[in-house]
C-alpha positions as CSV (number, residue, x, y, z in Angstrom):
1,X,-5.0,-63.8,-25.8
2,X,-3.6,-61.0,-23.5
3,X,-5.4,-57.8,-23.8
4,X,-3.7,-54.4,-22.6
5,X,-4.9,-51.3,-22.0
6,X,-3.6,-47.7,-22.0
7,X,-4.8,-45.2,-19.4
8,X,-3.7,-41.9,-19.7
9,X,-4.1,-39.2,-16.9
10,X,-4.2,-35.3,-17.9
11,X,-3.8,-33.0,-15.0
12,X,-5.1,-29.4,-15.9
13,X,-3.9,-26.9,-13.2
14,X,-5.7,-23.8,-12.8
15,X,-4.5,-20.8,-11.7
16,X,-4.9,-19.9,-7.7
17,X,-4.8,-16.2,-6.8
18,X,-3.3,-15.0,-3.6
19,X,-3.4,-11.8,-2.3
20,X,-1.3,-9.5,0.2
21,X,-1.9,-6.5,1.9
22,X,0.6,-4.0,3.6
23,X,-1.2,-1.8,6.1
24,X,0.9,1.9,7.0
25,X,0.0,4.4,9.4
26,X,1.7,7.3,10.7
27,X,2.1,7.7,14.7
28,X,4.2,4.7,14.8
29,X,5.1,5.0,18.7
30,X,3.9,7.0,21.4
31,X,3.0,10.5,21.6
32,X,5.6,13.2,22.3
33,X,8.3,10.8,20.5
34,X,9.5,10.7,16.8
35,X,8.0,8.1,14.3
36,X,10.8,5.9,13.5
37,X,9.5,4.9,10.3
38,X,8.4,8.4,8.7
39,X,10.8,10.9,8.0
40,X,10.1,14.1,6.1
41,X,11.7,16.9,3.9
42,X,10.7,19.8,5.4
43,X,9.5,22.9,2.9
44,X,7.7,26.8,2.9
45,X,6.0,27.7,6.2
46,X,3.0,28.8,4.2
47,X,3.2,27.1,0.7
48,X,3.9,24.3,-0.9
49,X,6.8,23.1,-2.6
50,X,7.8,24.2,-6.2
51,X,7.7,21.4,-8.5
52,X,9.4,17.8,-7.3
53,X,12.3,16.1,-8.7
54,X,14.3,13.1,-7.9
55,X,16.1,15.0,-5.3
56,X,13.6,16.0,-3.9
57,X,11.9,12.2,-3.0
58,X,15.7,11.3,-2.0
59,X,16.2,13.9,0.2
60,X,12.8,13.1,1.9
61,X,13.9,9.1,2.8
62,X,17.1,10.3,5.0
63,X,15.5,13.4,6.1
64,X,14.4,13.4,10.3
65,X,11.9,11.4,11.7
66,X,8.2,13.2,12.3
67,X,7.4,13.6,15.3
68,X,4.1,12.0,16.7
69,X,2.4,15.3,18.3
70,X,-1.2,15.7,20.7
71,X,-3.6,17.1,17.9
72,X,-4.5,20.8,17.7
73,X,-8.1,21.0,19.1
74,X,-9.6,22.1,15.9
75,X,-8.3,19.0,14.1
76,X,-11.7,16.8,14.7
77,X,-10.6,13.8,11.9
78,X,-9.8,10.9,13.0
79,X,-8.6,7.5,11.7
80,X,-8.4,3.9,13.5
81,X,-5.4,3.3,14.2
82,X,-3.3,6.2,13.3
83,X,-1.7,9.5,15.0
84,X,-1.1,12.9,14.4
85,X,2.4,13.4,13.3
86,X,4.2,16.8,12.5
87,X,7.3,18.5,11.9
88,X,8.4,19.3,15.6
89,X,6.6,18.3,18.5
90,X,4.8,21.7,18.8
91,X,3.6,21.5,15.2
92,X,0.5,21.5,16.5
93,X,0.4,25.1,17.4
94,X,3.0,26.1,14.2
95,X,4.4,24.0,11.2
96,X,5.5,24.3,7.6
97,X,4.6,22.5,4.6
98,X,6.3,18.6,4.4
99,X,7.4,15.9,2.2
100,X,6.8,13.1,4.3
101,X,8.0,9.8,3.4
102,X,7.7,6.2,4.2
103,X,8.8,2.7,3.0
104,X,7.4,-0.5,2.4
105,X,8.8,-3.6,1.2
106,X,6.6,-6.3,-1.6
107,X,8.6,-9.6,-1.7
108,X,7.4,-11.3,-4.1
109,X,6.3,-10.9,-7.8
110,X,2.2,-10.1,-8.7
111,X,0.6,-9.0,-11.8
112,X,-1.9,-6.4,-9.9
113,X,-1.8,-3.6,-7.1
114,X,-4.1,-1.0,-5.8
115,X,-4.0,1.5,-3.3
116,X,-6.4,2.8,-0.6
117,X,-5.1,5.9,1.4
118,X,-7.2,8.0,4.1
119,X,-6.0,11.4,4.9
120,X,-6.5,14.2,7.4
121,X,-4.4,17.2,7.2
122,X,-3.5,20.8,8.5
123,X,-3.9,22.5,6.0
124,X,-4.3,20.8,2.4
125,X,-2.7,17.6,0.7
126,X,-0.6,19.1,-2.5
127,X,-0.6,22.3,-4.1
128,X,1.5,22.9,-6.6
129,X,2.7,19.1,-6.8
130,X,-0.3,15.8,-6.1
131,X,-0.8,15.2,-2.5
132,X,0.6,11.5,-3.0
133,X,3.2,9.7,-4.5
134,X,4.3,6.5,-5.2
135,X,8.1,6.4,-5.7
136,X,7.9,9.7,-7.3
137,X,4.5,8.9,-9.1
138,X,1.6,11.4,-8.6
139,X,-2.1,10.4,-7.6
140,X,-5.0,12.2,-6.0
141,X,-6.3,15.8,-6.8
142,X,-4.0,18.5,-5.4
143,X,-5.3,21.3,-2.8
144,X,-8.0,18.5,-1.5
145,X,-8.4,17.7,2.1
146,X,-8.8,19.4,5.5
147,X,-8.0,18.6,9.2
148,X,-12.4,18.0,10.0
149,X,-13.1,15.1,7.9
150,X,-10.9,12.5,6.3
151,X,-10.1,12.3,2.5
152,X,-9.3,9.3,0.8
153,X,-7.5,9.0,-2.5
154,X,-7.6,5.1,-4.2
155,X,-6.0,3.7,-7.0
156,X,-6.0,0.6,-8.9
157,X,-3.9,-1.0,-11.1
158,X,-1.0,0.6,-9.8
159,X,1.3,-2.4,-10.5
160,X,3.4,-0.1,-13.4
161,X,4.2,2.3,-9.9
162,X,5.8,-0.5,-7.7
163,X,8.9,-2.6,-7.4
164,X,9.8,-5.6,-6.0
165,X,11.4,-5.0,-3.0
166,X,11.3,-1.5,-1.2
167,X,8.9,0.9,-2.4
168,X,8.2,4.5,-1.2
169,X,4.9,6.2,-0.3
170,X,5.3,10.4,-0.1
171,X,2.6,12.8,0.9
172,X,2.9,16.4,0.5
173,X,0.5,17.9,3.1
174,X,0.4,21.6,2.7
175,X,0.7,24.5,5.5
176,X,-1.1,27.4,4.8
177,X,0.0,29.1,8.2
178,X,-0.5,28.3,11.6
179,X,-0.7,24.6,13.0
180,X,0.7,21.9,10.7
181,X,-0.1,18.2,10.5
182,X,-0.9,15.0,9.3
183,X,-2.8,12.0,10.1
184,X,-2.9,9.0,7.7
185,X,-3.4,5.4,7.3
186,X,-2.7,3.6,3.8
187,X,-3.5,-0.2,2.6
188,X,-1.7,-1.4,-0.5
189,X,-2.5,-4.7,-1.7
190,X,-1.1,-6.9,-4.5
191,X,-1.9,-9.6,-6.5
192,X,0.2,-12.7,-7.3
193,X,-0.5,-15.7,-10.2
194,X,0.4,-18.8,-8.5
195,X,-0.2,-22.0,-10.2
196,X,-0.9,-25.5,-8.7
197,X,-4.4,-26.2,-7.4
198,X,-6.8,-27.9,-10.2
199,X,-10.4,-27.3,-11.0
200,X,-13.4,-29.1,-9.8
201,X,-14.0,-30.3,-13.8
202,X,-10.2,-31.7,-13.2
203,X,-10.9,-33.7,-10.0
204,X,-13.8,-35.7,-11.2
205,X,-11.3,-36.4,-14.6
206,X,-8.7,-37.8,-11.8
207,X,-11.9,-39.5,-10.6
208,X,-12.8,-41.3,-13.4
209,X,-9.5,-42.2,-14.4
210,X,-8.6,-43.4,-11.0
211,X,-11.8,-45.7,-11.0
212,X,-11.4,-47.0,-14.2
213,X,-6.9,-47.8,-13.6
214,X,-8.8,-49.7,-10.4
215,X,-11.5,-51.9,-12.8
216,X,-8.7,-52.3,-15.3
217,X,-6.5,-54.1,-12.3
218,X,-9.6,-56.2,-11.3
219,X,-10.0,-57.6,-14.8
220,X,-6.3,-58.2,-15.0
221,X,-6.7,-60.1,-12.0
222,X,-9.4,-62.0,-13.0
């Protein structure tokens, strides 16, 4: 009498999370020459913009470079990393109000995003408008901020705000008068739903199917 045997094998993969972070500073470059990656719409001399529009964020991502400047000796923030940018190279000792703009690029898909962005600033971060956008998306409280301590603005779940591909992040840092600059460093991260690595309760299955496949083959041969 010849006896057989099925053995089936489910394989249950779980989901593995993998996460990326895009780090952005301004003062890309030495001091006393522009920041390649930042340009900036310039505005008032002593207030800020009226409202934004579409234009307006446009205009900002073809507008000049900033200019990476030696602080103002009053501006006492600082952040790892990062340099004072401005408008001119003697922004430092006069300025205007800025739309400053720089891009990033997420390559791949993910189903979460947050943002983490410090800020120092001569005079204020948004007035009329929020101090930051995200391709034309307001956050942060407007009029907030200072050029003595460093303000940070998060965010979470921000994946609604950002494409695949290149993205935009904006700050509107205010002149009141006087001296104008900014100093910031931002860190957006993302989230991505890969599949393909299996739970522990799905190994020892594999386990104990594997063994018993390797029993069934030893009866067979006996």
């Amino acid at each position: 009498m010849r006896i057989q045997f099925a053995l089936g094998l489910t394989v249950i993969a779980a989901s593995c999370v993998s996460a990326a972070t895009i780090n952005l500073v301004s003062g890309n470059g030495s001091t006393g020459s522009p920041d390649s990656q930042i340009h900036f719409l310039p505005g008032p001399s002593s207030t800020d913009f009226a409202a934004f529009n579409a234009a307006s964020f446009t205009s900002a991502q073809v507008g000049n470079f900033a200019q990476i400047i030696v602080p103002n000796g009053a501006w006492t923030a600082t952040i790892a990393g990062a340099k004072w940018i401005g408008d001119n190279a003697g922004a430092a000792g006069g300025g205007a109000t800025d739309l400053y703009a720089i891009s990033f690029n997420i390559p791949t898909a993910f189903s979460s995003a947050s943002l983490s962005i410090n800020l120092a600033v001569d005079n204020q971060l948004g007035g009329t408008n929020l101090p930051v956008f995200l391709n034309g998306n307001g956050l942060g409280t407007a009029g907030t901020g200072g050029f003595t301590s460093v303000t940070n603005i998060s965010a979470a779940n921000i994946q609604g705000l950002l494409n695949v591909g290149t993205n935009w992040l904006y700050i509107d840092a205010v002149n009141t008068g006087g001296p104008a600059g900014l100093l910031f460093s931002a860190t957006i991260t993302t989230v991505d739903a890969v599949g393909g690595v299996p739970e522990p309760a799905t190994w020892m299955a594999m386990a104990t199917g594997l063994a018993g496949l390797a029993g069934f083959r030893r009866f067979r041969r006996s």
